[in-house]
N, C-alpha and C positions, 0 to 999 in steps of 0.2 A: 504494500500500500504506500508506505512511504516512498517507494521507489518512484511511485506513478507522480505521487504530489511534488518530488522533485525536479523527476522531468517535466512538467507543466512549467513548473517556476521557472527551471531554465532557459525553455523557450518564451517566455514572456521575458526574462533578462537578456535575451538577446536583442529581442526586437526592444527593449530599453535603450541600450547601448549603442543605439543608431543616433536618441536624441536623450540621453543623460539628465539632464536638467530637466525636461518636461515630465521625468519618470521618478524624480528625488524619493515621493513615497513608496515604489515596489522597492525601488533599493532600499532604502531603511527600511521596509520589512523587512528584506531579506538579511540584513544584517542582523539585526533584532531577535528573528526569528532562528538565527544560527548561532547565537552568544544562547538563549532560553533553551535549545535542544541541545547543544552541546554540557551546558551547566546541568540538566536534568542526566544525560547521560552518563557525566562522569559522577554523579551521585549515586544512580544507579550499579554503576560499576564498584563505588565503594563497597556496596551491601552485597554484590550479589558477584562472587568468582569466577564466573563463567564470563561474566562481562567485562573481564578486567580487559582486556584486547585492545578493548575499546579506547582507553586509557593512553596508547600507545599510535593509535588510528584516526578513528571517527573524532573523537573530541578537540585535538590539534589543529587537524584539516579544519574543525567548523568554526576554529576560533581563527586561525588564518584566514580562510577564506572570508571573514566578516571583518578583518583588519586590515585586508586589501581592497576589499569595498568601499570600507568608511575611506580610505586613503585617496583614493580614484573619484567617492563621490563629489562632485561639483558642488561649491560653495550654493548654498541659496543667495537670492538675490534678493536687496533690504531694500525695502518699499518705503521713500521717502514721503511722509506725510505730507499733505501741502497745506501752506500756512498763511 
């Protein structure tokens, strides 16, 4: 299942990465949402031996790939009030 929901997400960050700025929210989700799954995982992995793998794999990857996001994402742009 999660496999499906990440290929979706992929391809919708693709088609982000044409215009970065107009898509600022799917990328902070996706960051967001990969700092939450990664932190739930390596908890899990505490508790549970089986899962330690994990520990070494998936949780790194998710916290890199969410630190190279925020890195690349495009500043937002500040709306001067008019006065």
């Amino acid at each position: 299942m999660i496999q499906g929901v990440y290929a979706t997400l992929g391809i919708f960050l693709l088609i982000a990465s044409r215009r970065p700025g107009e898509h600022r929210s799917l990328i902070q989700f996706t960051i967001w949402s990969s700092i939450v799954h990664a932190g739930i995982m390596a908890m899990q992995a505490g508790v549970d031996a089986h899962e330690h793998a994990n520990l070494l794999g998936d949780v790194p990857a998710l916290f890199i790939m969410a630190g190279v996001l925020w890195f690349l994402l495009p500043r937002a742009k500040v709306l001067k009030a008019a006065v």
